[in-house]
PDB file with SEQRES, HELIX, SHEET and CRYST1 records, atoms N, CA, C and O in Angstrom:
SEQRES   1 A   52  UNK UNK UNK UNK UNK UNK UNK UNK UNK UNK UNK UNK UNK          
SEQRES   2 A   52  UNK UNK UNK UNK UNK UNK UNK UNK UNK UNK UNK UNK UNK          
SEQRES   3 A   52  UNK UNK UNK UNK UNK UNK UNK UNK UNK UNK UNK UNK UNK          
SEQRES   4 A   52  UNK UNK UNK UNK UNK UNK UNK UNK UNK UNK UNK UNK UNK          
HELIX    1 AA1 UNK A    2  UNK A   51  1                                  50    
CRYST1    1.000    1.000    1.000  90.00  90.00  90.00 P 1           1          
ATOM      1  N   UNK A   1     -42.937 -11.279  42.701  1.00  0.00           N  
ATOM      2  CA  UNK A   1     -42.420 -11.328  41.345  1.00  0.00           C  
ATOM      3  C   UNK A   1     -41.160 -10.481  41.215  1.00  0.00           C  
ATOM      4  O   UNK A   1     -40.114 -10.874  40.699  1.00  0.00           O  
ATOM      5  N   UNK A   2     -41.353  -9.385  41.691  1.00  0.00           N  
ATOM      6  CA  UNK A   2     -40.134  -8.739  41.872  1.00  0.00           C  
ATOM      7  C   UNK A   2     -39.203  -9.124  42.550  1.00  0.00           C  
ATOM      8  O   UNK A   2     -38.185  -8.745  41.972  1.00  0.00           O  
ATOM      9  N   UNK A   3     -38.925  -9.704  43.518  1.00  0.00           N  
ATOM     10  CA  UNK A   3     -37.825 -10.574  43.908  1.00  0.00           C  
ATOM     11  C   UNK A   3     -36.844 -11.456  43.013  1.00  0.00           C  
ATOM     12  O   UNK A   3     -35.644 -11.553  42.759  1.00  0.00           O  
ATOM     13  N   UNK A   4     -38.189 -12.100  42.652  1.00  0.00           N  
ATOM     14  CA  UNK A   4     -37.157 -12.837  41.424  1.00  0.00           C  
ATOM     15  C   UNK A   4     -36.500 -12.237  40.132  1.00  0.00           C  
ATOM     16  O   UNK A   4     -35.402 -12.551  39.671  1.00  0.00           O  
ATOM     17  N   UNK A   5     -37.231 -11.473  39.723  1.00  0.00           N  
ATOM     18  CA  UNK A   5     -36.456 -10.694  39.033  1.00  0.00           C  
ATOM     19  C   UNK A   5     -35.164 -10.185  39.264  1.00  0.00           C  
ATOM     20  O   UNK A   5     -34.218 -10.428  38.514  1.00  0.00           O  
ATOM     21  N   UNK A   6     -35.076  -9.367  40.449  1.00  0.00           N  
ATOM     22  CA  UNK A   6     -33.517  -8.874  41.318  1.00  0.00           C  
ATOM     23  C   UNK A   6     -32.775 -10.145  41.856  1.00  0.00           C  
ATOM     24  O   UNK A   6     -31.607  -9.896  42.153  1.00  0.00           O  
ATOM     25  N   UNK A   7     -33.133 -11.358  42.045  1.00  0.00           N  
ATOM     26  CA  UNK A   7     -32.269 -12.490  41.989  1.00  0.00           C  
ATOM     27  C   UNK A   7     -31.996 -12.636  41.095  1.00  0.00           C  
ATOM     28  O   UNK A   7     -30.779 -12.453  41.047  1.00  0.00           O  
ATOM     29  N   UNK A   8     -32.468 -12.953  39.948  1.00  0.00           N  
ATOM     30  CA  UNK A   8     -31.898 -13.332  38.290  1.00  0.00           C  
ATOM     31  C   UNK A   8     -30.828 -12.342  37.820  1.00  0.00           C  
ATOM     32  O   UNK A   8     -29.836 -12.771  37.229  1.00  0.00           O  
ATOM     33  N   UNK A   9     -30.994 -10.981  38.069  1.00  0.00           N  
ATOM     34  CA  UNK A   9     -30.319  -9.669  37.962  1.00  0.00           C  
ATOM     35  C   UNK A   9     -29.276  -9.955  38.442  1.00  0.00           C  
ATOM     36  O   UNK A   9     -28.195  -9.839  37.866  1.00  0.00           O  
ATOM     37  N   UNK A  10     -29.514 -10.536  40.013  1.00  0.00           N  
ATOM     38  CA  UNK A  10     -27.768 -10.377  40.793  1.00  0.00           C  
ATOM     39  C   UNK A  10     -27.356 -11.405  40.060  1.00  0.00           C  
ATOM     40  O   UNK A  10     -26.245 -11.340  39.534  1.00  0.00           O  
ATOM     41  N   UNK A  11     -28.255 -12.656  39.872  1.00  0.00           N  
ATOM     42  CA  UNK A  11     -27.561 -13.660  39.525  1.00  0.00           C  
ATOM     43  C   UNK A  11     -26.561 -13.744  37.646  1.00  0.00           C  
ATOM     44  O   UNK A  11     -25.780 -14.548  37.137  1.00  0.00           O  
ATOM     45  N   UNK A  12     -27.043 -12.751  37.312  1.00  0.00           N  
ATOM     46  CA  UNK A  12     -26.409 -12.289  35.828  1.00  0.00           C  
ATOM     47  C   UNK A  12     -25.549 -11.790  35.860  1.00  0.00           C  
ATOM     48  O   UNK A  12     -24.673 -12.033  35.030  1.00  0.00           O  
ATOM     49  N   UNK A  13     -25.345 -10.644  37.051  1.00  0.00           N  
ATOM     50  CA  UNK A  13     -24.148  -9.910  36.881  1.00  0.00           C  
ATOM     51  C   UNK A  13     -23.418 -11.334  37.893  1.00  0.00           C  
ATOM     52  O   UNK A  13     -22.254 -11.221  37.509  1.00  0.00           O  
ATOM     53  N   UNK A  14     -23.401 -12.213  38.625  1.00  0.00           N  
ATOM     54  CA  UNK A  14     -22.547 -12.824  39.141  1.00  0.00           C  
ATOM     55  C   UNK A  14     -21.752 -13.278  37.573  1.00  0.00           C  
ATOM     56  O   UNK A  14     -20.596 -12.975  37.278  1.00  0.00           O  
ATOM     57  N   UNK A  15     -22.629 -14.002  36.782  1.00  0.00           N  
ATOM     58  CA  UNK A  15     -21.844 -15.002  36.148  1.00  0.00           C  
ATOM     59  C   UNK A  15     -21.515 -14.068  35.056  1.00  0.00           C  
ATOM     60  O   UNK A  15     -21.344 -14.645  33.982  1.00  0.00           O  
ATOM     61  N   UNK A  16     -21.427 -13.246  35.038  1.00  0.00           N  
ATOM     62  CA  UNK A  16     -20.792 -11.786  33.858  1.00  0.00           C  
ATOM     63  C   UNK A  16     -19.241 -11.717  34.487  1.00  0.00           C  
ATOM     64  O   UNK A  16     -18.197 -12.098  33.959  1.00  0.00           O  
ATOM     65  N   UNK A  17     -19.409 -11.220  35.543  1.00  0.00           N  
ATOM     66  CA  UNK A  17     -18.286 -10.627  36.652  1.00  0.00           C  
ATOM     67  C   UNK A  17     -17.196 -12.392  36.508  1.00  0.00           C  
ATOM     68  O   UNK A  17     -16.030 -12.426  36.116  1.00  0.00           O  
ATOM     69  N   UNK A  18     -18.010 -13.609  36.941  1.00  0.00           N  
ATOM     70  CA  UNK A  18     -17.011 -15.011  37.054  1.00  0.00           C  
ATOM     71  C   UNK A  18     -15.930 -15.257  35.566  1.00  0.00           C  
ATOM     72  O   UNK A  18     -14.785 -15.622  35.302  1.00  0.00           O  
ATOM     73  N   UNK A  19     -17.473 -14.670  34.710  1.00  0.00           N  
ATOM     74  CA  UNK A  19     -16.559 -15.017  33.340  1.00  0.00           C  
ATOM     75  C   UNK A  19     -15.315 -14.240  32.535  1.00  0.00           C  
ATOM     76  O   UNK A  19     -14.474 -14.595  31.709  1.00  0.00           O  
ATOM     77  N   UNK A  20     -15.616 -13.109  33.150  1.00  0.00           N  
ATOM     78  CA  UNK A  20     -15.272 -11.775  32.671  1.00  0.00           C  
ATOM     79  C   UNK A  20     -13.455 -12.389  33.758  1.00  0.00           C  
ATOM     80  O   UNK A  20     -12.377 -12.296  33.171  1.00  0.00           O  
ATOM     81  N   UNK A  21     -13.491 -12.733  34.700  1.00  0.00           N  
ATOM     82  CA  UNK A  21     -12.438 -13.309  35.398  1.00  0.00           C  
ATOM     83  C   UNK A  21     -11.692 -14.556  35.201  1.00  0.00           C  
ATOM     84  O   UNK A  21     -10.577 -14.991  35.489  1.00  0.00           O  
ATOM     85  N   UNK A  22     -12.484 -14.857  34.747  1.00  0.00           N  
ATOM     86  CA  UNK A  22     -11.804 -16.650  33.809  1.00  0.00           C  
ATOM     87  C   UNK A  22     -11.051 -16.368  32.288  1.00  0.00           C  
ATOM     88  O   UNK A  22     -10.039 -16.751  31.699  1.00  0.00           O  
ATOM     89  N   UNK A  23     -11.950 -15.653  32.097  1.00  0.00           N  
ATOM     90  CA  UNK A  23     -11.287 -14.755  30.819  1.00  0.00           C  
ATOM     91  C   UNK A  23      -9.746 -14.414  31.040  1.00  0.00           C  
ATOM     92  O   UNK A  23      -8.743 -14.928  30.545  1.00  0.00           O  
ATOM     93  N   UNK A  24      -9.889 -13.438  31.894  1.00  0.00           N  
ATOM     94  CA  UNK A  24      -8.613 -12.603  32.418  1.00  0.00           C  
ATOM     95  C   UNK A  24      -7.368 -13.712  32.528  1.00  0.00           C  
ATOM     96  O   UNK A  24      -6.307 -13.936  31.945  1.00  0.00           O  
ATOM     97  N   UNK A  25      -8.282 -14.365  33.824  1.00  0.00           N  
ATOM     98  CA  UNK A  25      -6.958 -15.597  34.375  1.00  0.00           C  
ATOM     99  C   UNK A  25      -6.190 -16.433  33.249  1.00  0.00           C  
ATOM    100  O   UNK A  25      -5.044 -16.885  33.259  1.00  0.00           O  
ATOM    101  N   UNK A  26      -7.437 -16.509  32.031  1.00  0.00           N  
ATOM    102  CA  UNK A  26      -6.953 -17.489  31.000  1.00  0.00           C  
ATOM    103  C   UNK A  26      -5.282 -16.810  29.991  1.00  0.00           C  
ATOM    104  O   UNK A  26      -4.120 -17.202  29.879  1.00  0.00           O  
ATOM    105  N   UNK A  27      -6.189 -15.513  29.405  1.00  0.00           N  
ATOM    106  CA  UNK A  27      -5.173 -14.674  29.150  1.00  0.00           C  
ATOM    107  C   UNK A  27      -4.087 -14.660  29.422  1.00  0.00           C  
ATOM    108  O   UNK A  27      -3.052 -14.705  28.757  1.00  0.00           O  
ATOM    109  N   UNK A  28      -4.399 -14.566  30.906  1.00  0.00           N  
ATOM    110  CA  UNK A  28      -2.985 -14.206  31.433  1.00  0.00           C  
ATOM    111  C   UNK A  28      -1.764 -15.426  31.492  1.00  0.00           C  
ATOM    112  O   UNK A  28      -0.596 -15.195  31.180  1.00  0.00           O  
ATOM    113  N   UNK A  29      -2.274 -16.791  31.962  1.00  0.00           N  
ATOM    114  CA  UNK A  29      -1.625 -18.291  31.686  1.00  0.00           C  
ATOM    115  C   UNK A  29      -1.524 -18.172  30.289  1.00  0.00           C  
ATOM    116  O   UNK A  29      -0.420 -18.686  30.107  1.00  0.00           O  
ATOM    117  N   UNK A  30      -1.968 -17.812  29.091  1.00  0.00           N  
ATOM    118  CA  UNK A  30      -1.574 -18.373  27.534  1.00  0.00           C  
ATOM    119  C   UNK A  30       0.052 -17.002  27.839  1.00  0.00           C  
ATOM    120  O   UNK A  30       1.211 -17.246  27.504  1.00  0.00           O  
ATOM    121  N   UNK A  31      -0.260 -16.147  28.286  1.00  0.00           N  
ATOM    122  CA  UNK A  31       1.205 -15.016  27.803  1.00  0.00           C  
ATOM    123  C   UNK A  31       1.641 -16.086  28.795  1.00  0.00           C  
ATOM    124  O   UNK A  31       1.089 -17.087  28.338  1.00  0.00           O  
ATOM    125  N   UNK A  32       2.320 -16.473  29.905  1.00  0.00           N  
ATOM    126  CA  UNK A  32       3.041 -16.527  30.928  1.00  0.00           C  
ATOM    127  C   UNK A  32       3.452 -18.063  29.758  1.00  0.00           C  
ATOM    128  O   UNK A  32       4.587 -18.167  29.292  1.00  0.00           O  
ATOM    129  N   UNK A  33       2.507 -18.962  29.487  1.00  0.00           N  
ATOM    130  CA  UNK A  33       2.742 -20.200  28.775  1.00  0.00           C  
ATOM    131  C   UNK A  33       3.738 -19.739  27.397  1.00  0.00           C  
ATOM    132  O   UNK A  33       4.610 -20.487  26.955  1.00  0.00           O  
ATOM    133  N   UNK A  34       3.486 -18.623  26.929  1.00  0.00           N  
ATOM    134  CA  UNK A  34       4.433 -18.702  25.605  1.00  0.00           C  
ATOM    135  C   UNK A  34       5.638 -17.642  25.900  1.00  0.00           C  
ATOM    136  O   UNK A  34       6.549 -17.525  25.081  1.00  0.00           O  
ATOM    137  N   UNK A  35       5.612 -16.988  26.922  1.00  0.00           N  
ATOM    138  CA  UNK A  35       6.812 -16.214  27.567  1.00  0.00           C  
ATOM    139  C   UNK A  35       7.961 -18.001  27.579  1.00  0.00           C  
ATOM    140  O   UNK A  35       9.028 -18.206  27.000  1.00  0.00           O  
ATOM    141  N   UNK A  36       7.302 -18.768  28.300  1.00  0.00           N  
ATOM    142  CA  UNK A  36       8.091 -19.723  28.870  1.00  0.00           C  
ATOM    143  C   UNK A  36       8.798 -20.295  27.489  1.00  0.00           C  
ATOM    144  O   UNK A  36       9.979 -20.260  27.142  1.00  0.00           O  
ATOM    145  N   UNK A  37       7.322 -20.977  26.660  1.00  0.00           N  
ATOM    146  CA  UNK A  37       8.083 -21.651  25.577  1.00  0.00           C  
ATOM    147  C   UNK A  37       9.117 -21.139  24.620  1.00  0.00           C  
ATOM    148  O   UNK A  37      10.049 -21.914  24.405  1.00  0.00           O  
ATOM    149  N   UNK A  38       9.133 -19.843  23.929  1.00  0.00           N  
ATOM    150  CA  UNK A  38       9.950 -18.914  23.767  1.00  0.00           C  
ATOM    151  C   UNK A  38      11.418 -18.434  24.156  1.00  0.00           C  
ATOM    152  O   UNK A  38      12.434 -18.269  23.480  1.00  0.00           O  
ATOM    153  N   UNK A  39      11.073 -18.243  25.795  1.00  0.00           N  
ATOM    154  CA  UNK A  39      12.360 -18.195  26.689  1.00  0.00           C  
ATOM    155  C   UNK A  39      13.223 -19.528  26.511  1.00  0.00           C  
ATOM    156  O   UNK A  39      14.400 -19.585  26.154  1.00  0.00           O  
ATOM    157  N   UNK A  40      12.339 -20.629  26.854  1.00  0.00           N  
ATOM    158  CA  UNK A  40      13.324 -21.658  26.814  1.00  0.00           C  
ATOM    159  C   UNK A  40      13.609 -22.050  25.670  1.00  0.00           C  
ATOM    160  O   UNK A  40      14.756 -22.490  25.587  1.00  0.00           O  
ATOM    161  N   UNK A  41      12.862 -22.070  24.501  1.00  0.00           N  
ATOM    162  CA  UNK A  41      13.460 -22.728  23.523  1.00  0.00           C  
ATOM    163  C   UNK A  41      14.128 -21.960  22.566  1.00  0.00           C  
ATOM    164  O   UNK A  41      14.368 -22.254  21.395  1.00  0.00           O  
ATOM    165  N   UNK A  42      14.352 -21.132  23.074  1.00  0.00           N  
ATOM    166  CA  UNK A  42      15.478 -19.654  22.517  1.00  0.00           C  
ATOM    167  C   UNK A  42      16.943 -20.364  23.491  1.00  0.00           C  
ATOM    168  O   UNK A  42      17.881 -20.958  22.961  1.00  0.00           O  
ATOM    169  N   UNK A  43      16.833 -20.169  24.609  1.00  0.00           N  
ATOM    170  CA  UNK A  43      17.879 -21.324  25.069  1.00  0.00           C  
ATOM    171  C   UNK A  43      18.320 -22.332  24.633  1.00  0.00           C  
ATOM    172  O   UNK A  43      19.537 -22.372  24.457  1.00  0.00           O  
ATOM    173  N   UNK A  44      17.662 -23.280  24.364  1.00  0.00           N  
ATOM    174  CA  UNK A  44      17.519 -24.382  24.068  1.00  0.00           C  
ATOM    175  C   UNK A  44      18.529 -24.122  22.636  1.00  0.00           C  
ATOM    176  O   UNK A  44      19.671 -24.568  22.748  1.00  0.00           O  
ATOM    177  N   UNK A  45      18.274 -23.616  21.658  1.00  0.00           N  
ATOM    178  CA  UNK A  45      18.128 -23.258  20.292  1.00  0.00           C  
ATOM    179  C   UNK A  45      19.711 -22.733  20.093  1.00  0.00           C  
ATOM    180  O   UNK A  45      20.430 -22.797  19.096  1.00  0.00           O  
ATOM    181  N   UNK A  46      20.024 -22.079  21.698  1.00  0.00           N  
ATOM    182  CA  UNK A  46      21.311 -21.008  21.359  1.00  0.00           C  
ATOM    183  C   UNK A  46      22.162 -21.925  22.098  1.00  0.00           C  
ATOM    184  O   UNK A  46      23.323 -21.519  22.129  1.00  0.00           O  
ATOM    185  N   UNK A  47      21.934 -23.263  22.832  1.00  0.00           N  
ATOM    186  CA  UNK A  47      22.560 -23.851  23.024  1.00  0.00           C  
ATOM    187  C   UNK A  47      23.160 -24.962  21.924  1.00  0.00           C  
ATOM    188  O   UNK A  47      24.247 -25.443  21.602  1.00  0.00           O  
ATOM    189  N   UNK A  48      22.002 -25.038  21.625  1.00  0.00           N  
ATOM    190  CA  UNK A  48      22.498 -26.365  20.235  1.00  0.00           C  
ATOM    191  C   UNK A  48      23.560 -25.746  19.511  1.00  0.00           C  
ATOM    192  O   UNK A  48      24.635 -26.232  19.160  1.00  0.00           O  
ATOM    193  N   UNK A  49      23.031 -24.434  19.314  1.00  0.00           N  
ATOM    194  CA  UNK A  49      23.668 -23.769  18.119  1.00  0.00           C  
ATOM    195  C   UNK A  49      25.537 -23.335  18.442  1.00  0.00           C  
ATOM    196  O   UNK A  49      26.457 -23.067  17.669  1.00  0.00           O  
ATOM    197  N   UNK A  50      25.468 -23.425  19.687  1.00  0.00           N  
ATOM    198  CA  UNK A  50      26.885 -23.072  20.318  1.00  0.00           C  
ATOM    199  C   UNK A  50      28.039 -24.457  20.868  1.00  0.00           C  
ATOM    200  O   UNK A  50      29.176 -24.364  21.330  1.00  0.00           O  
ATOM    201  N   UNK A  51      27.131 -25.782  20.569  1.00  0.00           N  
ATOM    202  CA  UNK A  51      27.843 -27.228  20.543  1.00  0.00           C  
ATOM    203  C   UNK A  51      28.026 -27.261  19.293  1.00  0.00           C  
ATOM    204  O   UNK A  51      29.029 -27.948  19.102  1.00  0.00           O  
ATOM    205  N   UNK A  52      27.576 -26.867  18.257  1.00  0.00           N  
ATOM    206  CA  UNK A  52      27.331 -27.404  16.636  1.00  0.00           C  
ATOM    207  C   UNK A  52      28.916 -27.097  15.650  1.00  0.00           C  
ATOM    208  O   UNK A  52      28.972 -27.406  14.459  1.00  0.00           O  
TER     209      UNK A  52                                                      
END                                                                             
């Protein structure tokens, strides 16, 4: 009985630790995604604005 218990245990902190990292990774792609959109369409924006 105790076995399974310390499997379920490891197996909790696995998917704590996976999510806790998907989290992170996600985070980190939404900044890098609106760094981009921002950057470029600040370009974009200062270009129009300098044909106009």
């Amino acid at each position: 009985m105790s076995g399974e218990y310390n499997e379920a245990m490891k197996a909790s902190d696995d998917a704590k630790k996976w999510s806790i990292i998907g989290i992170v990774i996600s985070v980190v792609c939404w900044i890098f995604y609106l760094i981009f959109v921002f950057a470029f369409g600040g370009l974009a924006f200062l270009g129009a604005m300098s044909e106009a």
